[in-house]
C-alpha positions in Angstrom: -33.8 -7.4 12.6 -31.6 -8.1 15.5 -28.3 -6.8 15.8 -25.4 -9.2 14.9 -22.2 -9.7 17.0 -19.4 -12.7 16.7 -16.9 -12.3 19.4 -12.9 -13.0 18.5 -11.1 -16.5 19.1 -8.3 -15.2 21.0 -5.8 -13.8 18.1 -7.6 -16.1 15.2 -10.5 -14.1 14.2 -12.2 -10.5 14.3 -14.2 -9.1 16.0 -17.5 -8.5 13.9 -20.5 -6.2 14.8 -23.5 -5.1 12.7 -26.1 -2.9 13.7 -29.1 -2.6 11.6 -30.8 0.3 13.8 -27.3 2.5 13.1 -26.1 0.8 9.7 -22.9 0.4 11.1 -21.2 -2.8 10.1 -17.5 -3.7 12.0 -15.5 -6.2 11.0 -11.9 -5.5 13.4 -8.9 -7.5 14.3 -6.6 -10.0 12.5 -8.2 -12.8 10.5 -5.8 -15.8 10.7 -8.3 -18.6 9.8 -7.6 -21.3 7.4 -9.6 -21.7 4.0 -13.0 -23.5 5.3 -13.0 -21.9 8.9 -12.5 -18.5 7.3 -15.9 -20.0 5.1 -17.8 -20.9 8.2 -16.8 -18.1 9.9 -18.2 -15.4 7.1 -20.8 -17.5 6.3 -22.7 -16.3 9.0 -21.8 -12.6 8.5 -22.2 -12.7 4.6 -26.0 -14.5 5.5 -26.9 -11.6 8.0 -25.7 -8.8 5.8 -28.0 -10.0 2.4 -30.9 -9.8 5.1 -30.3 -6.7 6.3 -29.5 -5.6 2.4 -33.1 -6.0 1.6 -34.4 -3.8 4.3 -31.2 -1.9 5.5 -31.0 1.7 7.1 -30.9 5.1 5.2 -26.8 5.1 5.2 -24.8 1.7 5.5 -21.2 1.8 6.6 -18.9 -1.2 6.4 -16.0 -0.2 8.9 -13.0 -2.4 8.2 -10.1 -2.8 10.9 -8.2 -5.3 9.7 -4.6 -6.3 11.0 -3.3 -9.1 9.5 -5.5 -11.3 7.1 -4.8 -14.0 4.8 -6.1 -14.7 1.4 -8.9 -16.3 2.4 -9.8 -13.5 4.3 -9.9 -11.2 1.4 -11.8 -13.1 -0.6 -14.7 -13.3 2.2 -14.1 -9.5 2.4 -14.8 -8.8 -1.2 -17.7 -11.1 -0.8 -19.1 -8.8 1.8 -18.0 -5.6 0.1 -19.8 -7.2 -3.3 -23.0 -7.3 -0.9 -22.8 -3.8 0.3 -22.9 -2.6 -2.9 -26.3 -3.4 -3.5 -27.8 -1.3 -0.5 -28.3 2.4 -1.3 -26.2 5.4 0.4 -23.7 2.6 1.2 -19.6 3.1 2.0 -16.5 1.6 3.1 -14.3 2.9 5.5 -11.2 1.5 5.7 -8.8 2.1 8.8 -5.3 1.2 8.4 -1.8 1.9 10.5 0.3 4.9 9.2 3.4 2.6 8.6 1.3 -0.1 7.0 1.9 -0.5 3.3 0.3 -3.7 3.2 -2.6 -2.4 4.5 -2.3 1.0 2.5 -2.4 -1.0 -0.6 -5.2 -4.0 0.5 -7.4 -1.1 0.5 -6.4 0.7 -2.5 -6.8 -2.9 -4.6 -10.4 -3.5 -2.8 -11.6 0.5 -3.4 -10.3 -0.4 -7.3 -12.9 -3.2 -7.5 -16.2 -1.1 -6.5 -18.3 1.8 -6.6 -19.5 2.5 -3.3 -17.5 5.3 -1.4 -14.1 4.1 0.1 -12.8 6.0 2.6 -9.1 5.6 4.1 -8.4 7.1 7.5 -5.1 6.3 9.2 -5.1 5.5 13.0 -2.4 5.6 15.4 
């Protein structure tokens, strides 16, 4: 399986990264998107990541970086975290600013909703 990279649209969109070799999944920056291009954007990613769920690496993590992000983001997020779930010895990490308690609490509603490992780490 080939490794998986879309590049951001200037301020619109994340970056996203997924290495099957490592099992290291990125998904960083602000997600600003409307409904459908936030679809057509995850589409791809979601389509890649069921893939690589049926033949992933020993430990999956799903690193998310998120700035700001709209509700259509967070439903394509959940999508992805709802796929992650599936593959074995899987985990979130979630990074998020010190002074963020949108972020703070983004992450403590999506860790509510599963049963991998979520893991907050603050960056500065």
């Amino acid at each position: 399986m080939e490794k998986f990279f879309i590049a951001p649209r200037l301020e619109e969109s994340p970056l996203v990264s997924l290495d099957p070799n490592s099992g290291i999944l990125k998904v960083t920056g602000d997600i600003l998107l409307d409904k459908e291009e936030t679809k057509l954007f995850f589409s791809t990613t979601i389509d890649w990541l069921k893939s690589y769920a049926s033949n992933p690496n020993t430990q999956s993590i799903l690193i998310l970086d998120l700035g700001y992000y709209n509700e259509y983001a967070t439903e394509s997020v959940i999508n992805l975290i709802n796929i992650l779930q599936q593959i074995p010895n899987s985990s979130i990490q979630w990074l998020m600013d010190e002074d963020n308690e949108d972020q703070e609490e983004m992450g403590e509603y999506l860790s509510s909703l599963i049963t991998v490992p979520f893991n907050f780490q603050y960056v500065t």
